[in-house]
C-alpha angles and dihedrals in degrees: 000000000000115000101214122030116208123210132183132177138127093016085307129118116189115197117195125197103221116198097095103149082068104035100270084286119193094251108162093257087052094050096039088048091050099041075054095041092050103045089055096063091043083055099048118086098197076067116086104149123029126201121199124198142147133253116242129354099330128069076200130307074218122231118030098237091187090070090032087063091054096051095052084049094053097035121001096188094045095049102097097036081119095087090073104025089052125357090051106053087037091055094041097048088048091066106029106051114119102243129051116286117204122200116207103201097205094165153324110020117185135162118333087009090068081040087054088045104050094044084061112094090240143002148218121206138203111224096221090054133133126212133184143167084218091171098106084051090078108021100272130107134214128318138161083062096292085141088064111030099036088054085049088054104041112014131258097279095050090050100056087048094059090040094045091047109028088200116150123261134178139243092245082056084047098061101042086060099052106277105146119218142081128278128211144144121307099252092054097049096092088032092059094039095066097030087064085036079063105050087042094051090054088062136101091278099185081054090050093045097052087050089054091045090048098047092046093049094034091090091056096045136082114225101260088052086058092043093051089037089057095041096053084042090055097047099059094045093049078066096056119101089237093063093047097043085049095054091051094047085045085055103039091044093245128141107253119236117203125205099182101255 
């Protein structure tokens, strides 16, 4: 069975976690399989959204502890080597491809799977769902950048609430805390999510891909730095074919079509 299924069509690639009889937990061929999955969209220049969801009723339980607990039998200190082998470069590639990564949120999303979720630029949530930090269930604490974006989201002292205690939420408490994303039925969770992939993917994606580069780098940086950052942003995409075809259908009172270069 292959882990991680890859889709692409319209623009759009899907790319569906596959494990669904447990949960699409991160078992090593899943996360290997994804990390691969997902580096080949960001590589493919017919690609220009991606879309990642789950198969069956779960987004990810999140680690699969059954293989976790064989590997603390076998190797205590390697096993969470992981983190970096895995979770980082998964996380990282999530918000940082150049082109706009959608998570639809069809079920259960626990652990690294809420870390997966909120490192993608926007999400799409089931309303049935059921989220959950989970680490400190079982002694560990966060991983897949949570430290970082659910602070963003909610704010330091909510975080450490849902870290401290690792008790589920929903996506209606979610929002009210400051999660972004849509909710909607189950069954239009993968649905709106592509249909949104496809409007996206017919965007100015190097536009969309500077945006992305200047608000993950915005908390780092002093003003001036943002200022400077934006302008020299803003001067290599004023010499791209989308910018220039933009401005002469705004002119000419045209729709734009983008074709990504």
């Amino acid at each position: 069975m292959n882990e991680v299924l890859l889709d692409v069509a319209d623009g759009v690639a899907l790319v569906r976690l596959n494990r669904p009889a447990q949960g699409n937990a991160l078992n090593t061929a899943l996360k290997t399989a994804l990390l691969s999955a997902l580096r080949k969209a960001a590589g493919d220049e017919a690609v220009r959204a991606v879309v990642l969801t789950g198969e069956g009723e779960a987004f990810t339980v999140g680690q699969d502890l059954r293989e976790l607990r064989q590997a603390l039998a076998a190797d205590p200190e390697r096993a969470g080597e992981t983190v970096e082998k895995h979770y980082n470069p998964i996380t990282l590639l999530l918000a940082t491809m150049p082109k706009p990564v959608i998570a639809a949120v069809n079920g259960t999303c626990v652990g690294a799977g809420l870390g997966f979720a909120l490192a993608c630029d926007l999400q799409v949530w089931s309303s049935q769902a059921t989220l959950a930090t989970a680490f400190h269930k079982v002694g560990l604490t966060c991983d897949s950048g949570l430290s970082a974006t659910l602070v963003q989201a909610v704010g330091r002292a909510r975080a450490l609430s849902l870290m401290l205690q690792a008790e589920p939420f929903t996506p209606h408490q979610a929002a009210q805390w400051g999660f972004a994303g849509d909710i909607v039925a189950p069954d239009q969770v993968r649905p709106h999510a592509m249909a949104l992939a496809r409007r996206l993917a017919q965007g100015p994606t190097k536009a969309i891909a500077a945006t992305k580069r200047l608000l993950l780098a915005a908390p780092s940086r002093t003003l001036p730095e943002t200022l400077a950052a934006e302008a020299a942003e803003q001067t290599a995409l004023g010499c791209t074919r989308d910018h220039s075809a933009a401005v002469e259908a705004f002119l000419t009172r045209r729709k734009p079509v983008f074709t990504g270069s």
